[in-house]
Every structure is written in C-alpha cells, then in structure tokens.
N, C-alpha and C positions, 0 to 999 in steps of 0.2 A: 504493500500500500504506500502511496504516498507520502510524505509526511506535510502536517499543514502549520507547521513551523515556520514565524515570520522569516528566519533567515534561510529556510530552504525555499520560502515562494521567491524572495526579492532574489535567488539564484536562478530558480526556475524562470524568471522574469525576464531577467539578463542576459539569461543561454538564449530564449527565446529570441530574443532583440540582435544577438549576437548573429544566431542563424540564418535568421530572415536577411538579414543587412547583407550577410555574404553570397545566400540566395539571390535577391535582388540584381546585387552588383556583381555576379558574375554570368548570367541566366538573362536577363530584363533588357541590357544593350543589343548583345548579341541576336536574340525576337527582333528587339524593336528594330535595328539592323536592314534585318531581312525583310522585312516588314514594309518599310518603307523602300528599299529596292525593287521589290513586289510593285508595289503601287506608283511606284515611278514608271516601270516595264510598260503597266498595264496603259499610263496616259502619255508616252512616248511618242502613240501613234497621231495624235490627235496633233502634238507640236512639229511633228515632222513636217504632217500635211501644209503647216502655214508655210514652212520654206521650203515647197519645191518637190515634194513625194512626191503628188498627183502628176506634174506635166512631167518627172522624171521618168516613171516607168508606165506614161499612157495611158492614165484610167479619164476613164470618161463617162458623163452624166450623174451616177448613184454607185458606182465601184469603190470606192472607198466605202463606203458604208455599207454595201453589202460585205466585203469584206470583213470589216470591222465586227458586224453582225454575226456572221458567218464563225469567225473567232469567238465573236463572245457566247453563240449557241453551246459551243466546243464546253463552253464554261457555267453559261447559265439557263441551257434547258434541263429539266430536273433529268429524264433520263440518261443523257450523258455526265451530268454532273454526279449522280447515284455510280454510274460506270467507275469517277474515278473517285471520286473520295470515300466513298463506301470502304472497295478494295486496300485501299490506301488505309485511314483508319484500322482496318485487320490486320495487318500486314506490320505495320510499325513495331507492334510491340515485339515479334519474331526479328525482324534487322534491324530494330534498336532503335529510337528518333534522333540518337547524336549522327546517327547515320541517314538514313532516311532522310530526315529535314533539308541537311545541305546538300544532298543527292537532289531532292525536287528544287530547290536554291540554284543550286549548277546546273540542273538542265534550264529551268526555264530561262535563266541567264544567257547561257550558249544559244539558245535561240533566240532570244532580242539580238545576242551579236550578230547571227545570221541573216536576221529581219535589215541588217542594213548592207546585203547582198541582194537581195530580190531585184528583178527585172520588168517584172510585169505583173499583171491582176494576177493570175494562176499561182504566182511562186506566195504574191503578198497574203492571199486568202490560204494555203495550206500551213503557211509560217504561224500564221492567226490562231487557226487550229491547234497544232501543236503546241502553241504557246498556252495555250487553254487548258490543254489535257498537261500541260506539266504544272499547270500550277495549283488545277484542285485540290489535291490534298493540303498543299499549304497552312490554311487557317485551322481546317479543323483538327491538321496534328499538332502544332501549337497549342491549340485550346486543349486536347488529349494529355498531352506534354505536363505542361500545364500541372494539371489536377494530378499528377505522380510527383508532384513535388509539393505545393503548397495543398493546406487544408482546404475545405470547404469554404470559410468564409473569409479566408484570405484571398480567392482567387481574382475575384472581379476587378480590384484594385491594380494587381499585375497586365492582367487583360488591359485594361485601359492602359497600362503606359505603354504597350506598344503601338495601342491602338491609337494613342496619339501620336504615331509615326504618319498614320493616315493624312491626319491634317497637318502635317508636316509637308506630305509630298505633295498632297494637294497645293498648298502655299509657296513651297520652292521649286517643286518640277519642273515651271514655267520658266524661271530666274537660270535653273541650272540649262536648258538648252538654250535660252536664249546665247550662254557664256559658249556652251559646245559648238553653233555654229559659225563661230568667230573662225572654226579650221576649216571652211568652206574650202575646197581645194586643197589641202595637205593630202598628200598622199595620189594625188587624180580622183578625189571621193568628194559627192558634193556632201554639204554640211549637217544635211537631214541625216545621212547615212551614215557619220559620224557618232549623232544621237543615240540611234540604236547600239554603234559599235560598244560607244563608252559607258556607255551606262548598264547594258550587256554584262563586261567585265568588271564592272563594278558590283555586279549581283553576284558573281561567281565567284568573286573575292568575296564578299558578304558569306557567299555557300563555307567557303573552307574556311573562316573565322569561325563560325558557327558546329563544324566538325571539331575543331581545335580547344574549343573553349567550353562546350556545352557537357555537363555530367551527363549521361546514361540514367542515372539514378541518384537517391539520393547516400543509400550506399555506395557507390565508386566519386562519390563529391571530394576529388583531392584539394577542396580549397579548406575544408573542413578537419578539425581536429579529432583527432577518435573523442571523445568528449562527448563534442556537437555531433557528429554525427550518429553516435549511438541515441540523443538526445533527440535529434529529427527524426529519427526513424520510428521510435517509442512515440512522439507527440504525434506525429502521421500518423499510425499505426491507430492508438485510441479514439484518434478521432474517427478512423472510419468503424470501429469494431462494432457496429451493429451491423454494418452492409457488410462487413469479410467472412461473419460466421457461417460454416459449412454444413455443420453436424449437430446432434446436441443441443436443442435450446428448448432446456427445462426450467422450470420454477426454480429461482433463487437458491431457494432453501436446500435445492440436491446435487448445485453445483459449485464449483470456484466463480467466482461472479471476475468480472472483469477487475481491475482497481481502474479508481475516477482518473476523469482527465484533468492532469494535474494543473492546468489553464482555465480551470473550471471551478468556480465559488462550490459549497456546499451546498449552498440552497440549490444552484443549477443542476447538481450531479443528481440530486434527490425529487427531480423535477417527475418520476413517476414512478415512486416507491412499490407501486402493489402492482406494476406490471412484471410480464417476462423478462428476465436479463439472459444477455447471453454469453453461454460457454465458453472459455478461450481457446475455442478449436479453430481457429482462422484460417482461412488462404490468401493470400497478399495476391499482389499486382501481377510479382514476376512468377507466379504457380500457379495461374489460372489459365485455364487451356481453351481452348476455342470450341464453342457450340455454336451451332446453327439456331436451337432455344434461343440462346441471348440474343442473336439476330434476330429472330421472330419476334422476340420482346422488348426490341427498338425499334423494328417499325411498327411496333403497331401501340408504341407508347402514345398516348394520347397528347403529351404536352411537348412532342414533338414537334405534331403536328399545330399546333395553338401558337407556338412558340414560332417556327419553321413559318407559317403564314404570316405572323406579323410580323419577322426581320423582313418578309418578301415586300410586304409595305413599308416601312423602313428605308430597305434599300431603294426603292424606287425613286424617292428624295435622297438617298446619298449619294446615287449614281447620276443621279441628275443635274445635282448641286455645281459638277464641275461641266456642264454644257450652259446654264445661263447665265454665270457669274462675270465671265469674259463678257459676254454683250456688255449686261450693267453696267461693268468697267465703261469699257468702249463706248457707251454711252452717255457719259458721262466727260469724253474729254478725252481720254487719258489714251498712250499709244506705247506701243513698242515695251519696254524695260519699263518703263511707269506704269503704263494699263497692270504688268505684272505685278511689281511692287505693289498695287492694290486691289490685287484679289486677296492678300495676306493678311490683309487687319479681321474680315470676318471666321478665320479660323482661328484667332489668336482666344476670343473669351471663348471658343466651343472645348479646346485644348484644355482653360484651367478649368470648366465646368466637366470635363471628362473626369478626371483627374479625382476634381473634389467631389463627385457624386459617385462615384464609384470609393469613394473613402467612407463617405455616409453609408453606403450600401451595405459594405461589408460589418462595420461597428453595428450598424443596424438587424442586421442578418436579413435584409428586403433585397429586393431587385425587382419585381413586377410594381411595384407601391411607385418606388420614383421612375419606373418608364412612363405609368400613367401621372405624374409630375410634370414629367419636361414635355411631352408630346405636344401638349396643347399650346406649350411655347411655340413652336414649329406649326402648330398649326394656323394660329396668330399670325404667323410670319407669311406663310401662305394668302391667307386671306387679304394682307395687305399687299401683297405682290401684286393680285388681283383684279383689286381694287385701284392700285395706284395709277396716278397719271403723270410723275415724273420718274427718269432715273437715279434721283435723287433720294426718292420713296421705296424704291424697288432694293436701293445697295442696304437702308436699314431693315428691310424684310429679311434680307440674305442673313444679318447675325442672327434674328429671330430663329430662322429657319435652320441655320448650325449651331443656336444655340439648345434646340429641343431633341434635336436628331444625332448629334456626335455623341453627346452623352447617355443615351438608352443602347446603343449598338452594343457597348460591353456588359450592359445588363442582361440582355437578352444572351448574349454567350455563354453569360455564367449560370445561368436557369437550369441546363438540362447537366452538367458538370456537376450539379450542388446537391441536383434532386434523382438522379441516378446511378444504380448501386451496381457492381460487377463492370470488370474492364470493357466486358465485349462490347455489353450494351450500352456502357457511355460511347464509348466506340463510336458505336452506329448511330444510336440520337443525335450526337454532335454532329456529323456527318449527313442524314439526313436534315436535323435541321437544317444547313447552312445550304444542301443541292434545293433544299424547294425556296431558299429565301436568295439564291442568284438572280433566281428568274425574275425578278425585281430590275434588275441592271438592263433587259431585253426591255423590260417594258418602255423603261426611260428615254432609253434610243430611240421608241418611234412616238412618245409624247410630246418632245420636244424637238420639233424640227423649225429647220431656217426659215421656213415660212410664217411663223409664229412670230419671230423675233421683231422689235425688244421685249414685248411684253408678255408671249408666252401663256398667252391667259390660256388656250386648252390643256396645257402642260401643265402649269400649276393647281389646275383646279383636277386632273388624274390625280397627281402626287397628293393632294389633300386629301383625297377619298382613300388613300392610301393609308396614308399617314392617322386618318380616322379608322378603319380599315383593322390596322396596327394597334390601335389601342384598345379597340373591342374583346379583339382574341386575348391581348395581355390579361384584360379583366377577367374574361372566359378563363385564362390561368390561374391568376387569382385565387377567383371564387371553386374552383377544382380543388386548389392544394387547400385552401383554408375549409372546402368542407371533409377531402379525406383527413387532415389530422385531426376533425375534429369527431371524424369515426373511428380512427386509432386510437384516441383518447378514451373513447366512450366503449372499447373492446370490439365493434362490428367489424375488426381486420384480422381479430387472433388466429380465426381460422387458417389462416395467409399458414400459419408452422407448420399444420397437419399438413396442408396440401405439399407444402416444398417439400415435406419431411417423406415421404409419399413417393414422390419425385427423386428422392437422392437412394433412396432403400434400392427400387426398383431399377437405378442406375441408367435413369434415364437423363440427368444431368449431373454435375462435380461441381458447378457455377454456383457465388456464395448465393444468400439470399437475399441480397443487396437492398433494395429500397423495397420488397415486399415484406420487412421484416416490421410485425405491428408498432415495433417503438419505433422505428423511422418517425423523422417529421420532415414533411418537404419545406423547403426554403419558399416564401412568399414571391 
C-alpha cells in the first residue's frame, strides 16, 4: 500500500512533476515536429500554384483541383481513409511507433520531394494520391502513441501542443515559401519546385529526429532514471487497472484489491466502496495480442461514431479556414509578404486558447463540456462573416471562427483515448474516428469556391451547419456517457463480468475488459 505520509506524497509529487517534465521535453517537440511538417506538405500545393505550377506543367481549366481532390479523396473519403489508418493503427504496436511514425514521416516527405519532379496533370494527381495514403496513419498513431505514455487525463493537454503546430503552419507556411522561391532558377528548377523539394527534406529530416529521439515505451525511456521510470510505469499502470484486468474480478472481500492510486486523495480512491474491485491479474499494453473482437468493438462503439461525425463538422471549418483567409487578406489591401504577415494575427489567440483549454480540460477531467463552450464562439464568427459587408468585418469573424474551432479539435481526440479500454480497440476508434471526420476537408473544397469570393456566403453558411452539426452529436456524447455512468453507478452494468467472464472461460477472447468493466466511468 501506499503510504499517505506528508513526506512520501510531497515525493510522490515531485517524481511526478519530475516525469512528466522529461516526458514533455523529450516526446512533445519531436510530434509537434512532424506535425507541423505534415501540414506544411499538405498546403505546399496551394503556394506553389501562385508561382507558376499551373502554366509549368499545363493544367488547364479545373486540373489542379481535380487533382488536388483526387489526393485529398486518397485521404478523406472514409473508405480509403478506413484502408489506411485502420491497418496502420494495428500494425504499430507489432513495428513499434518509434518506428513506424518516422517511417510514415519519411515516406510522405520523399514524396512532396518528388511532387517537385512532376511534368504534367497525370504525374501531379498520382503524386497527390500517394501522398494521401502515406500520411493516414499519421495522427491517429500519434494520438495511439500518445495514450502509452501519458495517463488519461493528462492526454489532451499534450494533444494540443502539437496540435498547435497546426496553426503554426497555417501562419508561417505562406512566409516560408514565399522565402523558398527566392531560388527560382538555382539548379535549372523553377521556384514552385523548389517548395516541394525543400520542404520535402525537411519532413524526412523531421522522420529521422523522431526515430532518434522518441522512446518505444515508457520502459526503454533512457532519458529517465530507474527511479522515475519504475515510478511511470507503477502511476501508468494504476491508472488504467480497471481496463487491464483479464481474469478474476470478484468481491473485494476474496481478493488482493489493487493499492490506491497514489495521485489520488482518499476521499477519490473511496469514490465507490460497495462496488466490485479488481484482481491484480492485468495484461499491459505490450501483452495484448490482436482480436478481431476488439475490432468488432471499435467499430461498432457508438461514440465513435458521435465523436467521428462531429470532428467531420469541425473539420469542415478547419479545412476551410485556410481557403478564405487569403481573400480577406487581399481584400483588405495587403499583397505579397504583407497579405502573409497577416493571415498570422488570427491564429495567434486560437494557439493560447488551444493551449489553455485543453489545461482546463484535463484539471477538469471534461472534454465534451468545453467543445460545447467554444463552438458557439465559431459559430458567432460565422454568422458574422455572413452577415458582413466589409473586409474589415469579415478578418474579425476569422479570430471568432479560430477562436471556437482550434480549441475543440484536441478535445475531441482525447474522447475516444480516455473512454476506451484494451489496445486494439482504442486502436481502431481512434482510427475510425479521424477516417469519417476527413471527409470534412472534401466537403470544404467544393463549399468554397472562387466564384463565391470575397464573401463566401454559400460556404460559410455549409460550414455553420456544420459546425452546428458538431455540437449536437458532442451533446449526443454527453448525455450517452453521463447516463451510462450513471447506470454503473446504480449496478445496471454488473452484468458486463458475467458476460466477459463467459467470454475468457470459453476462450473466445484474452483482450482485458477495458471500459466494459462496471466501475469504469467514461470521461464527459
């Protein structure tokens, strides 16, 4: 047992602070990293086109943008995106994510270098694809990743710093090729094609830093002392020991009960006395073996789907946000390296509101509570867009509108991470959610087209219903998880043992019994 001795908590305290701090700082750069290399990749094409892609290799009329399309299906139609992150997801924990990760880092890199060899529509639309299918698995092994290192309610907070790499590249992407095609002709290569080279090799460098620097686990952490890391692995370990138990989960009274989690008041540890505890028969992370069950029981987990539809709304203003912003700019006066410089003030307050709402989140133990928060920020934002009759009205909608929507994206990441129990099946949820919430980014593409522009009004007022859309199903989340805990609570889930137990006898799974376990409580 622990002991609740003031000088053993204010040590327990310290290792804690101590861990985390080395986790952070050696884990958190290296994401954000790649992260935003990713998202640089992804809006490369967009900067190329202004200096010279199109009449370079002869597209003409809607060629780029079928292309474009064409790539982005690769990525965000749910079938192909199921094709590769799914796979990807299963697959990780067998080749390892220190591996894996800067594997899909490297290729998709190698193929933006490539993308500034193309010749013609044919070479640019399969490069497109390719580049699609390397980079699916991306987020959602990150997010997988992730959850093998930090607890539950520290996740979202991690999430969010890299994910404010996002608006990082959204903000400088523009600023860094404008500087790239200063080597217009270096080499006999015009300047667009330069873009893709160097930014290309910059992700592939991003790949092998990330090989280099990233633990495997949180046992092989050689930044860690045997200390701390026997200390991470024991605090990791409790925290999940409801979802790892395998075998054995009798009344109290007949077993070794767990000891409390030593980060855990008394009063919190004692939070449901007269129910089931369970056994210390565990299975960790790295000894759980792949079911097709657990597959079954991520797709067909219900708040995947809840969850998965509203990032699809979501994204449809995220992905959009970097097609109107330029006009506003532009419309406003501003050209060249200036116009740039000022698409960067409206991600600057979405950044520290990512940041701090994802601090709230986790201290708080919510995530669905403040997406239905900020959204309505965003939706405000919209509505004034809409409504507006200068560019002047339209660039203060834009903070509105990244102020409501940058900071719910890591909300919603951390939902299915928090409230699903067994590898496989975070696995797959995570996975699943993010292929049905791609097709979000397709929709974007043809909401807001040049013919709309400055104002956009058919576009904004899709992404609104979206965005509205978005916060229905959060709620639909919600009120799911607050009334299953409040049937765990009241004993209508006990059955949930007989049945698993049922299940393991007959050997028809080895998978723990992760979030079906009645003392579960799902994260709000």
């Amino acid at each position: 047992m622990v002991s609740s001795h003031p000088e053993d908590k204010a040590k327990q305290a310290a290792l804690t602070k101590r861990v985390l701090w080395k986790f952070d700082s050696h884990i958190l750069p290296p994401l954000a990293l790649v992260w935003l290399a990713n998202f640089l990749d992804r809006s490369n094409a967009g900067n190329a086109r202004i200096v010279g892609l199109e009449s370079d290799i002869h597209l003409v009329g809607n060629q780029f943008n079928i292309a474009l399309t064409v790539g982005s299906t690769s990525t965000n139609f749910l079938s192909s995106y199921v094709a590769v992150e799914l796979p990807s997801n299963w697959i990780i924990k067998k080749v390892g994510p220190t591996r894996w990760l800067p594997f899909l880092v490297c290729a998709f890199g190698t193929v933006t270098t490539l993308s500034g060899l193309v010749q013609n529509f044919a070479g640019l639309t399969a490069i497109r694809v390719v580049l699609g299918m390397c980079e699916g698995g991306l987020l959602p092994g990150m997010v997988l990743y992730l959850s093998t290192i930090y607890r539950r309610h520290e996740l979202q907070l991690r999430i969010s710093v890299f994910y404010a790499a996002v608006s990082l590249s959204g903000a400088f992407g523009g600023l860094l090729a404008t500087a790239i095609i200063k080597m217009d002709g270096v080499g006999g290569l015009a300047g667009w094609r330069w873009i893709f080279i160097l930014e290309g090799l910059g992700s592939v460098i991003a790949g092998l830093i990330c090989a280099a620097v990233l633990p495997v686990s949180i046992e092989s952490a050689r930044f860690l002392t045997e200390e701390e890391r026997a200390f991470a692995l024991n605090r990791f370990h409790r925290s999940n020991a409801i979802m790892n138990s395998v075998s054995a989960v009798k009344p109290s009274e007949d077993l070794a009960l767990s000891a409390p989690d030593p980060e855990k008041s008394t009063s919190e540890d004692k939070t449901h006395p007269d129910q089931l505890r369970v056994a210390e028969v565990p299975i960790y992370y790295d000894e759980e073996q792949f079911e097709w069950r657990e597959v079954v029981r991520g797709l067909t987990e219900i708040q995947a789907w809840f969850t998965g539809l509203a990032f699809l709304g979501l994204n449809v203003g995220f992905y959009s946000f970097s097609l109107f912003l330029p006009t506003i700019v532009t419309g406003l006066g501003y050209e060249g390296a200036s116009a740039q410089l000022h698409t960067v003030p409206p991600y600057v307050p979405a950044v520290v509101l990512t940041i701090f709402v994802a601090f709230l989140s986790d201290r708080f133990k919510w995530r669905g509570p403040f997406i239905l928060i900020c959204l309505p920020v965003a939706m405000a934002g919209y509505i004034i867009a809409i409504a507006a009759q200068t560019n002047e009205a339209r660039y203060v909608a834009v903070f509105l509108i990244a102020a409501g929507i940058y900071p719910s994206a890591p909300c919603i990441l951390s939902i299915l991470p928090n409230n699903c129990g067994g590898h496989y099946k975070r696995a797959t949820v995570t996975a699943l959610q993010l292929a049905i919430a791609n097709t979000g980014g397709f929709i974007a593409t043809f909401a807001y087209t040049s013919d709309e522009a400055p104002k956009y009004i058919r576009g904004h007022s899709i992404a609104l219903a979206f965005v509205i859309m978005a916060w229905l199903f959060i709620a639909a989340n919600v009120l799911f998880c607050i009334h299953e805990n409040r049937a765990r609570q009241g004993g209508a889930r006990d059955d949930n043992l007989r049945m698993y137990e049922e299940l393991l006898e007959s050997g028809r799974t080895r998978a723990p019994i992760g979030d079906r376990h009645p003392q579960f409580r799902f994260t709000l």
